[in-house]
C-alpha positions in Angstrom: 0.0 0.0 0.0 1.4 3.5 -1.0 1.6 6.2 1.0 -1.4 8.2 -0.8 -3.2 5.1 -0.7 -2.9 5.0 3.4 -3.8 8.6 3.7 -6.6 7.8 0.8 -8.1 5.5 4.1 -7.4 7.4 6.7 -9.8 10.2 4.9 -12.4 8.0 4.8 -12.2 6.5 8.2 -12.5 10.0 9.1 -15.3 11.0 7.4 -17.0 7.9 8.4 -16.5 8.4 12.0 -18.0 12.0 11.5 -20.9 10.6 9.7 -21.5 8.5 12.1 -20.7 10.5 15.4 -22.7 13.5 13.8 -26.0 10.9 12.7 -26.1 9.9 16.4 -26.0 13.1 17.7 -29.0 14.4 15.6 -31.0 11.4 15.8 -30.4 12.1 19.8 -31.3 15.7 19.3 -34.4 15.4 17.1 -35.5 12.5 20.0 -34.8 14.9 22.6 -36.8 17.7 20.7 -39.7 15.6 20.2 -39.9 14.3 23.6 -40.3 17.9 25.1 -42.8 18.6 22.0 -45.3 15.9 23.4 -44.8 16.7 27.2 -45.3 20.4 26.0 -48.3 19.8 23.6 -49.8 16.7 26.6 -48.5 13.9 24.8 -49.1 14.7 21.3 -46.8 16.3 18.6 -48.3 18.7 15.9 -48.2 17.6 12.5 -46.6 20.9 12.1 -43.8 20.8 14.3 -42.0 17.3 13.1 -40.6 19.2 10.0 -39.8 21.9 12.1 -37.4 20.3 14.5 -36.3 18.5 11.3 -34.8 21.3 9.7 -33.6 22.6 13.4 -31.6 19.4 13.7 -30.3 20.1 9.6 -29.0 23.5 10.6 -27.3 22.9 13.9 -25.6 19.9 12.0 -23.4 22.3 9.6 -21.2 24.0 12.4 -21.1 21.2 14.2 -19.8 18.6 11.2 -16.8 21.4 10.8 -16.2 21.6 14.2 -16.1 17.9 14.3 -13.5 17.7 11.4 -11.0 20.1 13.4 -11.6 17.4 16.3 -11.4 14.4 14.1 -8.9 14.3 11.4 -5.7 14.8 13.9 -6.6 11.6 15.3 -6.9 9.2 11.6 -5.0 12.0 9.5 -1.5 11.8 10.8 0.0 13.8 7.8 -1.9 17.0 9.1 -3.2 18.0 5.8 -5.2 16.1 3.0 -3.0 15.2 -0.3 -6.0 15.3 -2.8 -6.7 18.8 -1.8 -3.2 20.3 -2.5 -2.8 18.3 -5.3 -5.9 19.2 -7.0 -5.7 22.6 -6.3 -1.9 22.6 -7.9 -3.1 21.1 -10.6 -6.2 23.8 -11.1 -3.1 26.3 -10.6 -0.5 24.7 -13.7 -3.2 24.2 -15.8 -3.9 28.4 -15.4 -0.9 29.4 -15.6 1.2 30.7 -18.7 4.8 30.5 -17.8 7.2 28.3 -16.3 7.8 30.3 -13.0 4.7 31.0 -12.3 4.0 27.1 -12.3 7.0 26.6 -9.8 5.7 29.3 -7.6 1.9 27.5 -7.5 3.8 24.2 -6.6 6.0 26.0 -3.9 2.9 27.6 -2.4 1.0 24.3 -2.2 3.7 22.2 -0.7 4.8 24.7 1.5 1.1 25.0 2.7 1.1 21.0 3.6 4.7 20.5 5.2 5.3 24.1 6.1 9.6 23.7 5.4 11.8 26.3 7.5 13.8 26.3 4.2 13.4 25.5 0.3 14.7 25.9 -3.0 13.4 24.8 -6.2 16.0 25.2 -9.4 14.6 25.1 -13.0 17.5 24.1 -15.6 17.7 26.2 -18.6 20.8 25.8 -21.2 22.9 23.4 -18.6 22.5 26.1 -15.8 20.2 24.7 -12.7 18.4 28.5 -11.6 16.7 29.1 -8.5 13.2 30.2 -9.1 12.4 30.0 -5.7 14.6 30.4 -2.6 13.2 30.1 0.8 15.2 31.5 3.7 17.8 32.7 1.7 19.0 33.7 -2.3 20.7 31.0 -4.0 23.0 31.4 -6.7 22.7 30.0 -10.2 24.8 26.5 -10.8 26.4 25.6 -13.7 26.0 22.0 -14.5 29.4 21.3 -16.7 32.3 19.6 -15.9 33.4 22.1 -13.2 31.1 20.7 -11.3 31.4 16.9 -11.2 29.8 16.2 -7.7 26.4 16.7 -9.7 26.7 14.9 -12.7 24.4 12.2 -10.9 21.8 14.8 -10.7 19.9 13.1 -13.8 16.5 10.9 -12.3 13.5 11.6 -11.6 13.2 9.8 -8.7 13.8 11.3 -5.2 17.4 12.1 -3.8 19.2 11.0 -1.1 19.4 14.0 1.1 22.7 12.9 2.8 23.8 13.0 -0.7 22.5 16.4 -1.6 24.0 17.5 1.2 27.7 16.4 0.1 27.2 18.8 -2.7 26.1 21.5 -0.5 29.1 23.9 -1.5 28.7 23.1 -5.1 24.9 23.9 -4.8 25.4 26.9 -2.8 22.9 25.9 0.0 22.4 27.6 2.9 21.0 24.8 4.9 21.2 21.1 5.7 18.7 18.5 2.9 15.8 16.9 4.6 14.5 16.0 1.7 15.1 16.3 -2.0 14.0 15.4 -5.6 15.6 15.8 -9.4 13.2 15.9 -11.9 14.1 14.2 -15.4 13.7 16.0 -18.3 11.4 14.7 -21.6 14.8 15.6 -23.9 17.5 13.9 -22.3 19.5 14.7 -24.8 19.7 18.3 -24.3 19.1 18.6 -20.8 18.7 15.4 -18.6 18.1 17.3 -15.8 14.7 19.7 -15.5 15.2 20.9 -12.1 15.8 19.8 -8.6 13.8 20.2 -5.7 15.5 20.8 -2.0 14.0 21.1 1.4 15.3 22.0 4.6 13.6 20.8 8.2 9.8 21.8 9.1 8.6 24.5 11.2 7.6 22.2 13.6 10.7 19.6 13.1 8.9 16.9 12.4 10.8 14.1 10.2 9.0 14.2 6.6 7.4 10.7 6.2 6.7 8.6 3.4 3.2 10.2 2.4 4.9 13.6 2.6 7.7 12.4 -0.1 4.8 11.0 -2.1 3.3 14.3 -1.9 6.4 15.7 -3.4 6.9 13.6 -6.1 3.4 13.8 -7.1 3.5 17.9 -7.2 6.9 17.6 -8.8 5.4 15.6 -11.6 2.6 17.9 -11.9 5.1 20.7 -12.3 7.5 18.6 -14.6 4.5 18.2 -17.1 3.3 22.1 -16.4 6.6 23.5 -17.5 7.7 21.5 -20.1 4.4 22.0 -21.8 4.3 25.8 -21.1 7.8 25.5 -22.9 7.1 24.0 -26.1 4.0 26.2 -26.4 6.6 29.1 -25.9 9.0 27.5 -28.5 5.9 26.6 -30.8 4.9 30.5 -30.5 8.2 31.7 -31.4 8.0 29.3 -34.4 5.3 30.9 -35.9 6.4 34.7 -35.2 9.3 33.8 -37.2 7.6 32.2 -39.4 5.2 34.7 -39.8 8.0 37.6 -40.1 9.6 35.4 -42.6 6.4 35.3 -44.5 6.9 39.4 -44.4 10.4 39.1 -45.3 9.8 37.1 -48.8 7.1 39.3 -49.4 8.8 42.3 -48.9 12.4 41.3 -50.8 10.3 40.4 -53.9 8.8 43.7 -53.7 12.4 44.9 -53.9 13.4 43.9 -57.5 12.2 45.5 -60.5 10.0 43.5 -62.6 11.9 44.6 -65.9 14.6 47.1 -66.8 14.2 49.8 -68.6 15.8 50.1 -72.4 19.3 52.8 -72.2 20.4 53.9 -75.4 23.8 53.1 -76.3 24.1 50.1 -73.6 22.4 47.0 -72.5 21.3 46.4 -69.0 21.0 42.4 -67.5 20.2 41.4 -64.1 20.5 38.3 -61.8 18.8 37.2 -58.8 19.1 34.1 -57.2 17.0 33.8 -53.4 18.9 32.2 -50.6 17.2 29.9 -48.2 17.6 32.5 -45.5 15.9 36.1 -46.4 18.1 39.1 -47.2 17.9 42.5 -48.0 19.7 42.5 -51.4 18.3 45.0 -54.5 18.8 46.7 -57.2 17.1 49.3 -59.3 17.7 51.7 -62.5 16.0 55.1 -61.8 15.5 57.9 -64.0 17.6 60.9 -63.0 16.7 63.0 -66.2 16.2 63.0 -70.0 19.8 61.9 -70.7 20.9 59.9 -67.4 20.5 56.6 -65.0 21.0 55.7 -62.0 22.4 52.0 -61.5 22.0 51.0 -57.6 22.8 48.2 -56.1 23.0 47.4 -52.5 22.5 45.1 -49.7 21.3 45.6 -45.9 23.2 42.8 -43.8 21.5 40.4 -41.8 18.6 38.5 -41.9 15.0 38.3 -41.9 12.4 40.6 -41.5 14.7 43.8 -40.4 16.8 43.2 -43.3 14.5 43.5 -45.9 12.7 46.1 -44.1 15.6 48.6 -44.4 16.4 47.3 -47.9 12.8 48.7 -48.9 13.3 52.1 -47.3 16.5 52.4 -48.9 15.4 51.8 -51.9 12.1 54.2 -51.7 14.5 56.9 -50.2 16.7 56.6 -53.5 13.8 56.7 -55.8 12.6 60.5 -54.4 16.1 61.5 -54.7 17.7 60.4 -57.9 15.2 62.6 -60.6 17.4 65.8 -60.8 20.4 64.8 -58.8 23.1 63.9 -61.8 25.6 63.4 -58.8 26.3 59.6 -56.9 28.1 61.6 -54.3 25.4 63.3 -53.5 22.3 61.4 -54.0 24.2 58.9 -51.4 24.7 61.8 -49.0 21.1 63.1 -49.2 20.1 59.3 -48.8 22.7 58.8 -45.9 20.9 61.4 -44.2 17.0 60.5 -44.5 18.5 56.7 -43.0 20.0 58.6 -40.3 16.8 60.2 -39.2 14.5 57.4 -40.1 16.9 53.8 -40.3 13.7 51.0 -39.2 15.6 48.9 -37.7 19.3 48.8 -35.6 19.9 45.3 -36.3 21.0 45.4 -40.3 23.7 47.8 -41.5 23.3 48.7 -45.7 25.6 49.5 -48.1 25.4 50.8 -52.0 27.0 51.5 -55.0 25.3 53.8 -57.2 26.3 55.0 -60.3 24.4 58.1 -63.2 25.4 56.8 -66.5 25.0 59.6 -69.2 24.2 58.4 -72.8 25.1 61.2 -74.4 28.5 60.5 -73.9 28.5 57.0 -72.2 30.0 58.9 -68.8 29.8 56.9 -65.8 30.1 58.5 -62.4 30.2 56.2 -59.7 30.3 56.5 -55.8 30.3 53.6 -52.9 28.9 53.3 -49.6 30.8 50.6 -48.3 29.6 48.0 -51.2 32.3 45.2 -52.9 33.7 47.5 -55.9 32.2 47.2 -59.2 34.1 45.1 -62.0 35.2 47.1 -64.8 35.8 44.7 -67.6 36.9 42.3 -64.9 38.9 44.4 -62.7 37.6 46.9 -59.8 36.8 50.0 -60.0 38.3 51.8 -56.6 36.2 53.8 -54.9 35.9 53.7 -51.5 33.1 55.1 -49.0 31.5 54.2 -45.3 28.2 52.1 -44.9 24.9 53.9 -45.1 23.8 55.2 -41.8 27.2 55.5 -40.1 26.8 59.3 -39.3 24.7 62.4 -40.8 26.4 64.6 -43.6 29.1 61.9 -44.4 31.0 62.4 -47.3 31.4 60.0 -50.7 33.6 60.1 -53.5 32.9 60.2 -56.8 34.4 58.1 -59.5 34.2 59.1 -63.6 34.9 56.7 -66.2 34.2 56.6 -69.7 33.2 53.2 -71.4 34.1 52.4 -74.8 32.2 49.9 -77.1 32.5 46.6 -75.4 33.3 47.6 -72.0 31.1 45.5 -69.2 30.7 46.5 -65.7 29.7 44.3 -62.9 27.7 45.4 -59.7 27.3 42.3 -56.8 26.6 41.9 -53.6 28.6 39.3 -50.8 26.5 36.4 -52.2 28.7 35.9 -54.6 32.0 35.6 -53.6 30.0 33.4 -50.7 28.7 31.1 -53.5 32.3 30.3 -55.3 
């Protein structure tokens, strides 16, 4: 028989000896009352007044069945408390809850309701590191489970502890008090972290030994718990999925909004364009924009990182360049008027971006070109050195311009990093 089961019987032998002590006291009563009914009525009792004393004897019985379990229960309940209670109530409390310490803190407050411990803490492990969530009776420091600490690597079941040997690791844990009784929980991935907490208890209030229906209570809470937290984690990991997933969604969306659908026709050169998507989103683009009757602008450019703040500042970029190109025939300073407006509005700290931009004139096939901290363009297989800081850096940063005229045949070549990654 189990330790829950025993206390299981001493409930019931309880309530059946209040049943029973509380049934013979109102059959007494109600005989009583009807015995000074017929002496006061000369030997016969009003139909009225039976129900009457009935419901008398009803109403007296409530205070007297809760006065009777204070009396009671100390003598068949020797744990002091009853187990189903506290663990039903925990379990109405994890299933409420929405995060992993406010579950520890329902199971604390239960268990330290029942066996009232001068001293407790209760560690949660997260990424090899057993953290107190709770401390009773003093702050305990974090513990590192590696292989500086080798007096815990047996800290791995889910079954309860040895306290004596909890107690041999009582520097290494940092406790501030001798074990009376402890647990480790086990964790569902072993493989990443066998060990999902641990459990420790110092002596009761009262100093009475913890017995084997209080250990069961323990373990029962624990597993409770164990279940409550690892669930509340994968619905945390599970939510974090999706808002990735969902900002990815964004991200695709908003990179294929980058990219001109065609280019347009320049007199006296041909334009061609490549785009290949990685499996991770970026914030690479390119564009020609009208600057006037007789010039381009070429821009290509990249903002650094990944995901959803990436593309994001790739598509302010790019709107920013398209109000300032028509009538600026300068690179220099269409990158310094841009510079500024992502000074004063950049989305997003996370992604740095760099451009090279170039106004080609087809009048006489000029091409002035100016960097910001992009891979140089290939002229004709060789780079074209112009140097310039990252968009963003600082307001009213200056860029150099570079001239070059291209003869029949020439080729230039504008990339971003994704190349020289992919060779």
């Amino acid at each position: 028989m189990t330790a829950f089961e025993r206390v299981g019987l001493e409930r019931l032998a309880s309530r059946f000896v209040r049943g029973l002590i509380l049934a013979a006291g109102a059959l007494f009563a109600y005989t009583l009352g009807r015995a000074g009914l017929a002496m006061a009525f000369g030997g016969a009792v009003p139909e009225y007044a039976a129900p009457g004393l009935s419901a008398l004897c009803v109403a007296a019985a409530v205070p007297a069945y809760r006065k009777l379990k204070k009396t009671v229960d100390p003598i068949f309940m020797h744990t002091g408390y009853d187990p189903s209670k506290v663990v039903t109530d925990f379990a109405r409390a994890a299933r409420e809850a929405y995060d992993p310490d406010l579950i520890v803190t329902a199971f604390y407050n239960n268990l330290h309701g029942a066996l009232k411990p001068r001293s407790a803490v209760v560690y949660l492990t997260s990424q090899g590191t057993l953290t107190p969530v709770v401390a009773e009776g003093c702050p305990h420091p974090p513990v590192p489970l590696n292989g500086d600490r080798p007096d815990l690597s047996w800290l791995g079941s889910d079954q309860p502890v040895d306290p004596a040997r909890v107690s041999g690791a009582v520097e290494d844990l940092g406790l501030s008090f001798k074990p009376a009784l402890a647990l480790a929980l086990g964790s569902d991935k072993p493989a990443e972290d066998p060990l999902l907490g641990l459990i420790v208890l110092g002596a009761r209030e009262d100093d009475r030994p913890y017995g084997a229906a209080d250990r069961d209570l323990v373990v029962e809470l624990a597993r409770i718990m164990a279940r409550g937290v690892q669930t509340t984690r994968l619905l945390s990991r599970r939510a974090a999925e999706d808002r990735q997933r969902r900002e990815l969604e964004v991200a695709w969306e908003v990179q294929a909004n980058l990219l001109p659908r065609e280019l347009p026709a320049l007199e006296g050169a041909d334009l061609e364009a490549y785009a290949r998507s990685a499996r991770e989103v970026g914030g690479d683009f390119y564009d020609v924009l009208p600057v006037d009757a007789n010039r381009w602008g070429i821009l290509v450019g990249e903002a650094t990182g990944r995901g959803i703040s990436s593309a994001l500042l790739a598509e302010v970029a790019l709107s920013f360049f398209r109000s300032a190109a028509p009538g600026t025939p300068s690179p220099a300073e269409t990158l310094r008027i841009v510079n500024n407006l992502i000074c004063l509005y950049r989305p997003s700290t996370k992604a740095s971006l760099t451009v090279s931009y170039a106004v080609y004139d087809r009048r006489d096939r000029s091409l002035a070109i100016s960097n910001a901290g992009q891979s140089h363009p290939l002229l004709n297989g060789y780079p074209v050195a112009i140097d310039g800081v990252p968009m963003g850096v600082g307001r009213d940063a200056a860029f150099a311009e570079n001239r070059i005229t291209l003869k029949k045949g020439d080729a230039v070549l504008w990339y971003t990093d994704g190349v020289p990654a992919a060779v």
